[in-house]
N, C-alpha and C positions, 0 to 999 in steps of 0.2 A: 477257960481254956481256948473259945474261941479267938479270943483273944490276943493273947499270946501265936493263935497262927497265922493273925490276921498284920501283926508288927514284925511276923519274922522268929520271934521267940522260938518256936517250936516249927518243926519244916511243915509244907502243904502243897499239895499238888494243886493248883490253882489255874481253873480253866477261866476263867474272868475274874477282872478288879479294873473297876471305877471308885470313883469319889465315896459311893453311896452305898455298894452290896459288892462283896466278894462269892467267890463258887470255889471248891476244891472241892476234891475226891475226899470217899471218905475213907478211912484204914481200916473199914470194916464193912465189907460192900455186902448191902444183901445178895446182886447183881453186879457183872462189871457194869460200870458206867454208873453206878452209881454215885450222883455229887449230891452237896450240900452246897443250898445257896443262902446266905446270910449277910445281912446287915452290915454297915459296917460300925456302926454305932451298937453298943452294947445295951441292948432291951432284952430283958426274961420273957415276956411271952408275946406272941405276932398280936393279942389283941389290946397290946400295949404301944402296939407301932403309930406312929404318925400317918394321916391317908395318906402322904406323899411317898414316904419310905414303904409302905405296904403295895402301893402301885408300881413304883421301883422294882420292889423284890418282885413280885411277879410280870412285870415287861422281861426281865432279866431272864427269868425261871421260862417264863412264852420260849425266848432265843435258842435255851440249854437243853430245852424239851425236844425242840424240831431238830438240834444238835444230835442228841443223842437219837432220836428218829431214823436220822440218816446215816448215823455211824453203826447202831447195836441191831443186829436183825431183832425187832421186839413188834409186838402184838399195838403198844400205848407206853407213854409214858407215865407210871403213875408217881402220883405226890404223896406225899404225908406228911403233916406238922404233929408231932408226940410233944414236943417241948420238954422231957423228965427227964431226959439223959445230962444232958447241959442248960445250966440257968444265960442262954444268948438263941433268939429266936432264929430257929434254923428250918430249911423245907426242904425236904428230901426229894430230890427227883432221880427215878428208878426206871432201869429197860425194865416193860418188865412183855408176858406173855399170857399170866392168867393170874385170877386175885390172889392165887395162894403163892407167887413171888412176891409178895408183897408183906412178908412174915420177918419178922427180925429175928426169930429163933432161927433161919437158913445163915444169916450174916455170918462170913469168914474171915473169922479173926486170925486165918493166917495165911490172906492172900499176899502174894508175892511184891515186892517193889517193882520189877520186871512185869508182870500183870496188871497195875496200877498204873507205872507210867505208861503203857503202851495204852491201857484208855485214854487216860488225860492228853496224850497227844492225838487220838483218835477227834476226842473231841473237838481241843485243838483247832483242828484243822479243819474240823468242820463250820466251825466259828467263822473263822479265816475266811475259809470260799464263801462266809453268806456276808462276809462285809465285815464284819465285827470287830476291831480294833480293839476293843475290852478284852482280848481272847487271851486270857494268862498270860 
């Protein structure tokens, strides 16, 4: 699936895309601000990734972090790798303020498009003022 939204197939709010790791939102935020950043090569699990492409996704994931830092009033940025939802190695980077935002039983499966893209462009632009030319 990631797939397909990594070619287009399927839409994606996408706050970065290089060569090597893509980031969109996801349509089911624990958090706003919450994205996914992903490969752009299709591997089932991160510890099947290449050290170059694992270094990659997390210089990327560093960027999105201090991005969402300065966009989402939040406590930390937190991470999670599950890998069991989708077989394409993805990392969650989440506003979050205390451990229990960090639940995917809170995820809103039916937040708005209008509340979605006004993160991604939050992001966006946060991207933008720190230099970033990968900025969706």
């Amino acid at each position: 699936m990631f797939t397909k939204i990594i070619t287009g197939e399927f839409p994606g709010r996408f706050v970065w895309r290089d060569d090597d790791v893509v980031a969109f939102l996801t349509i089911v935020p624990i958090r706003p601000g919450h994205v996914l950043v992903v490969p752009v090569r299709e591997v089932d699990k991160w510890t099947d990734l290449d050290p170059s492409t694992w270094a990659r996704l997390n210089e990327v994931a560093l960027h999105i972090g201090r991005a969402l830092e300065s966009s989402f009033a939040c406590e930390r940025v937190g991470t999670i790798i599950a890998g069991l939802e989708v077989p394409h190695c993805h990392m969650h980077l989440i506003p979050i303020d205390t451990m229990a935002d960090l639940d995917f039983a809170k995820a809103d499966a039916s937040a708005s498009a209008e509340a979605l893209d006004e993160s991604a462009d939050r992001i966006r632009g946060a991207l933008r003022a720190a230099g970033h030319t990968a900025a969706g």
